[in-house]
N, C-alpha and C positions, 0 to 999 in steps of 0.2 A: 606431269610437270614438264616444261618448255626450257631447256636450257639455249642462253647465247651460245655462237660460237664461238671456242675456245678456251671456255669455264669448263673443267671436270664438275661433274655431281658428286653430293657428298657421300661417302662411303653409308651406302645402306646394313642396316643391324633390324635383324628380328629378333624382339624381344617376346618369348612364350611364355602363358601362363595356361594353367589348364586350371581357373578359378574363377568366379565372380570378377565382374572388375566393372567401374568402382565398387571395391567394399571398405568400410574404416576396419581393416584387418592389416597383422603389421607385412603379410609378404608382398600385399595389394600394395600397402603403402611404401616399403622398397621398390619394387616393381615400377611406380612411377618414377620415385627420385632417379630412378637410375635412365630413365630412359631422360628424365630434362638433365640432367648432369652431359650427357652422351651428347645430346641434341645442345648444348652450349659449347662442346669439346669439340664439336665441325660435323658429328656426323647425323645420320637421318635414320633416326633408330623408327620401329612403326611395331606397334604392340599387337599380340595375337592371343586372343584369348577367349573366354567364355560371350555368348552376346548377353545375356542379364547381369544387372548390378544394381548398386543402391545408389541413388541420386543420381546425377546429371554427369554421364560422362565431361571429363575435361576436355576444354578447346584446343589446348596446346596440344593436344598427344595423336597421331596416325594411329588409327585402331582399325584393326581387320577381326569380323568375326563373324561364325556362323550365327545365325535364323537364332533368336532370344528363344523362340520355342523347345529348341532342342538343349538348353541350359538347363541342371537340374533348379529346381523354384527354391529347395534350400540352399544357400550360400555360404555356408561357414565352413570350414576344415572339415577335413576327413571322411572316410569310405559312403559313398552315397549309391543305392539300385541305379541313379539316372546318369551316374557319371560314364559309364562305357560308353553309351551312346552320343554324351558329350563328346567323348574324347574323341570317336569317331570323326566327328563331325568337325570341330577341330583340327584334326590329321586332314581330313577334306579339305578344309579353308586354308588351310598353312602349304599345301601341294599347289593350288590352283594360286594363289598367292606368289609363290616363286615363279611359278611358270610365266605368269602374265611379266614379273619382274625383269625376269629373260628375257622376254617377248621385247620389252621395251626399253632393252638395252643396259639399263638402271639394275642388276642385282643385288640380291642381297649375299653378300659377304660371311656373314654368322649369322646362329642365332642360339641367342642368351638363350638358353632352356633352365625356369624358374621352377628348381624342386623337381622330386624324382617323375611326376607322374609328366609334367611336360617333357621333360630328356626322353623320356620311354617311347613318348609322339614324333619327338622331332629324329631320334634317331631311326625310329622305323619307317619314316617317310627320305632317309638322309641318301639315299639312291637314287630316288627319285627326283627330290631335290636340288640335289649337289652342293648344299650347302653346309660348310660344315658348324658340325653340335660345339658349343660350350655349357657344361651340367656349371646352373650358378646354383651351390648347394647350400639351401638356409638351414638346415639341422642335419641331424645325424637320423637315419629313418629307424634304426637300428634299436634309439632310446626314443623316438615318439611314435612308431607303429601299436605298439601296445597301448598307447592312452584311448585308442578306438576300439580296442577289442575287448573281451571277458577279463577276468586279470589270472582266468585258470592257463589264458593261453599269452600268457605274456612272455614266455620265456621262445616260441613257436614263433611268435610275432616276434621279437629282436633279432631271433635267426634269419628270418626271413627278409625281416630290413636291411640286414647287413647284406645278403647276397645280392637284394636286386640294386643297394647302393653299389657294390663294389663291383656289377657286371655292369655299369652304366659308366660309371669309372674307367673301366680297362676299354672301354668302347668309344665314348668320349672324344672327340682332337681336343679339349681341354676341360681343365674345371679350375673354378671358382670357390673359393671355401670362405664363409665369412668372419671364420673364428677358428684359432690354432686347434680343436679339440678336434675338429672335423677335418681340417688341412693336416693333424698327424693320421687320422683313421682311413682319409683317402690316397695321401700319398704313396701307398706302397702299393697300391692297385691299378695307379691311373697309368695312361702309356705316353700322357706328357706332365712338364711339373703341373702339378698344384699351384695356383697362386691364391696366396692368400690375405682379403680385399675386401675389408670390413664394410656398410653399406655409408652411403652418402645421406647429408643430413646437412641443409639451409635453414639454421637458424634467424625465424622471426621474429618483427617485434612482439612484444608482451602485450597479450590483449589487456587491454583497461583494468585497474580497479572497478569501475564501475560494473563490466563484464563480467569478471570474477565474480561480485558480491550478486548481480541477478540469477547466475546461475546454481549458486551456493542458495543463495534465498529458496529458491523453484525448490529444491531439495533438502531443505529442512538441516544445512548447512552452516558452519561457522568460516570465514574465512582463516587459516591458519591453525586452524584448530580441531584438526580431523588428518588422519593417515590413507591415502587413496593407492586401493589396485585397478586398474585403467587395461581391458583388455576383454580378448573372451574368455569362453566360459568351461573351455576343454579341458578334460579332465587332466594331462599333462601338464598345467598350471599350478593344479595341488594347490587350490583353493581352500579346499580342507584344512592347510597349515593356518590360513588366514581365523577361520571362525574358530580353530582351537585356544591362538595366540590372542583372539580378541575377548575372549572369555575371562583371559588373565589380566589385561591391561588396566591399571588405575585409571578412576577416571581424568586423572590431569593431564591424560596420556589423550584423550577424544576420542571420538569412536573409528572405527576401521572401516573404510567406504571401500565397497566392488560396485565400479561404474563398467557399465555395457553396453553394446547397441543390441545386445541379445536380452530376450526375457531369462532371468534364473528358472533352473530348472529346480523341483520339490524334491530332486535324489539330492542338491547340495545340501549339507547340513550347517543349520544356524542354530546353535546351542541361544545364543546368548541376540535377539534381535535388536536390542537397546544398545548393545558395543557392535554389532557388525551392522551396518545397514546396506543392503541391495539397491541402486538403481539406475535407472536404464535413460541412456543420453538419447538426445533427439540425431545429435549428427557430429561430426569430429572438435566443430569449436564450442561448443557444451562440452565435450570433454576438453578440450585445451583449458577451456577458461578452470575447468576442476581439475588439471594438474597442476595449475598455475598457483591456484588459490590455497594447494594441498601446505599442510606445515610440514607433510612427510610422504614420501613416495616408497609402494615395494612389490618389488617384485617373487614370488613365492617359490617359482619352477624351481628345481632340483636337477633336471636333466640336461646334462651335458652335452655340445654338439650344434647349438645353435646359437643365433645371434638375435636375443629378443628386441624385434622396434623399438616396442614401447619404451624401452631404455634410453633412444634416442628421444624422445620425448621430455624423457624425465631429467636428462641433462639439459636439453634446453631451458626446463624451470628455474634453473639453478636452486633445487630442491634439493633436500639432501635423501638419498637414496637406500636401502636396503635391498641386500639382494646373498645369491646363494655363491660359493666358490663355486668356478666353472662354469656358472650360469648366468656370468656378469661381462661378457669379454671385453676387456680394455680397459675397467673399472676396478681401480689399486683399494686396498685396504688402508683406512686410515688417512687419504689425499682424495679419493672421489667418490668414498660410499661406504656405508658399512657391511662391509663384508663377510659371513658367516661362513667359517670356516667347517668342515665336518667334525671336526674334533674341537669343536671353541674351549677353550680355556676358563671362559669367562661362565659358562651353564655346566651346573653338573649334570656327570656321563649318565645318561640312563641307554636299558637296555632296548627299549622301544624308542628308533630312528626319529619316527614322526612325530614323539614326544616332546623328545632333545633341538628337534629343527624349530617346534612349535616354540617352546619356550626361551630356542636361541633368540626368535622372532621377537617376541614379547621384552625379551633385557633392552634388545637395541632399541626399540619404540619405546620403554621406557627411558632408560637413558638418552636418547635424542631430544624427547619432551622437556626433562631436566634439565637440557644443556642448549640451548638456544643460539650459543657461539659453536660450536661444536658442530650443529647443522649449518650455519652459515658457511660455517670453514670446506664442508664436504661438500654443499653445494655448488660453490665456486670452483670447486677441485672438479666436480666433473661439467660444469659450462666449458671450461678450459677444456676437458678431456675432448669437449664435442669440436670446438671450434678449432683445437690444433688437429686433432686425425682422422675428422670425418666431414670436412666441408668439400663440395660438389668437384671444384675444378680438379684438386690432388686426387682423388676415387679414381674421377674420370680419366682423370691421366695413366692412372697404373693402368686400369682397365685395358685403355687402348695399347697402352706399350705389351702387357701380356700378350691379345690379340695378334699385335706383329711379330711376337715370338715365336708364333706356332708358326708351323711348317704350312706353306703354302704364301701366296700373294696376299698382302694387304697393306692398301694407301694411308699414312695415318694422314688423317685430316688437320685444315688450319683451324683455329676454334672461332666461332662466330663473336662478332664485339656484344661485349654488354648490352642488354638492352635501358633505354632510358626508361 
């Protein structure tokens, strides 16, 4: 890049991911907003990450990455044999990276390290480097390590997420939390504050009724008349709640769709295939057009610590939402969604958890089908929720002011004009 003389360059940010990218996955899909938020805010963020992905990488986005061959072929979350060599390889690309950035006077300032396995990279290379770590922390590893493991050793596994979150933390020059549950867990271990920075989210227009109803049609669909989960397929989703609660649903209630870019695996269980139906989107607007179309949006997960995308999504619909306490962040009870409490009032107590969550599931999708004002009213509750605390320029802004907190130099930038 040729700068005039007398123009500064704009503050460089490396954004790390140690994953697919593109994938229609929701850290991938953070991952970007964050870096076009950055890049409207003045600065010249350039992403580092896996070199295979699905579809067409984006034009707007500076991407640096190692040889597609050394990317593991599977793409989705969690422990993979090919990922060390990834990550290797990775740590190679993100070192020769700075250095050339040095070289040409232009460095990079930060970098955004996306989830534990990227911080673990960029910190061990941070010597070398000289640039320093921000951990941007999408969950709690603590409560999603175990959804990869046996479940004899799930107790092994939460230990162990907790220590390597909280040694990444105390190491850290900052971190990122995108939801209070994870900003109280990491605060008392990091050795600067915590800020905590929900993700950014440019809502667009509404694809077509027309769009809607093609892709509804493709899928043996009714517009409005059907409850959709939109997401993968990882066992920390507790997809399971879904085919229990859809077993119970009246049929005035529609059936309960899980849309995927993944195939369903034969371990998930589908009691009931007539109320729950499986399938698999061609690319991200086949699924917009079926959250759009949805009469009801939910989300299943239980585990506390993160901040689920797809939720951004599903406020954009202005669809009305179910989801779990703690596993909703920023989503009120009763103004932006229906929110299931661990002790609902509303379901009698049984002694079996996944019982009680199953059938909290099932009152609220019955009730919402009932009440058609009712979902209107929570739907608009969380449009509004989207459009006041998570549109691009505000994010971006805290972003950079946290940034210039931390100890050490940093320009904040002027923000580029809108584009026409």
């Amino acid at each position: 890049m040729t700068l005039q003389a007398g123009i500064e360059p704009d503050p460089r940010l490396a954004l790390m991911g140690a994953f697919a990218f593109p994938f229609p996955q929701g850290s991938q899909i953070f991952f970007a907003e964050q870096a076009r938020a950055l890049t409207a805010a003045g600065t010249r963020p350039t992403l580092l990450c896996y070199g295979r992905g699905s579809g067409h990488a984006p034009g707007d986005l500076e991407r640096i990455t190692p040889p597609a061959w050394l990317a593991p072929r599977a793409m989705g979350s969690g422990p993979r044999w090919a990922k060390p060599l990834a990550d290797l390889a990775l740590l190679g690309t993100w070192q020769a990276a700075a250095r050339r950035a040095g070289q040409q006077q232009q460095p990079f300032e930060f970098v955004l390290a996306h989830n534990a396995e990227a911080a673990i990279i960029a910190l061990a290379a941070r010597r070398a480097t000289r640039v320093r770590v921000v951990y941007v922390a999408h969950t709690l590893l603590q409560h999603e390590l175990s959804a990869y493991l046996p479940e004899r050793l799930a107790r092994e596994a939460g230990r162990a997420g907790r220590q390597i979150e909280r040694s990444i933390a105390r190491r850290a020059d900052g971190v990122i939390a995108l939801c209070e549950a994870t900003h109280q867990a990491l605060s008392p271990h990091a050795q600067a504050d915590v800020a905590l920075i929900p993700p950014s989210f440019e809502a667009r227009p509404a694809p077509s009724a027309q769009a809607q109803a093609q892709s509804c049609e493709k899928h043996g669909l009714v517009p409005g008349h059907y409850t959709l989960y939109s997401g993968n397929l990882d066992r920390y989703q507790e997809l399971d709640l879904l085919a229990r609660a859809a077993s119970q649903l009246p049929e005035s209630a529609g059936p309960l769709v899980v849309a995927s870019h993944a195939l369903p695996s034969s371990e998930q269980p589908n009691p009931d295939p007539a109320r729950l139906l499986r399938v698999r989107v061609r690319d991200f607007d086949e699924m917009r057009h079926l959250i759009h179309a949805a009469g009801c949006l939910v989300a299943p997960r239980r585990r506390v610590g993160g901040f689920p995308i797809k939720l951004l999504n599903y406020m954009e619909a202005g669809r009305p939402i179910v989801a779990f306490a703690g596993a909703a962040p920023g989503l009120e009870a009763d103004e932006s969604a229906w929110i299931i409490a661990p002790e609902d009032p509303r379901v009698p107590a049984e002694k079996d958890t996944r019982s009680q969550a199953a059938h909290a599931l099932t009152h609220a999708l019955t009730r919402l089908a009932a009440d058609p004002e009712l979902g209107r009213r929570l739907g608009a509750g969380a449009r509004r929720q989207l459009e006041t605390r998570h549109p691009g320029r505000r994010i971006a802004a805290e972003t950079l002011d946290y940034l210039a907190g931390l100890p050490g130099p940093f320009r904040r930038p002027n923000p580029h004009p809108p584009r026409c």
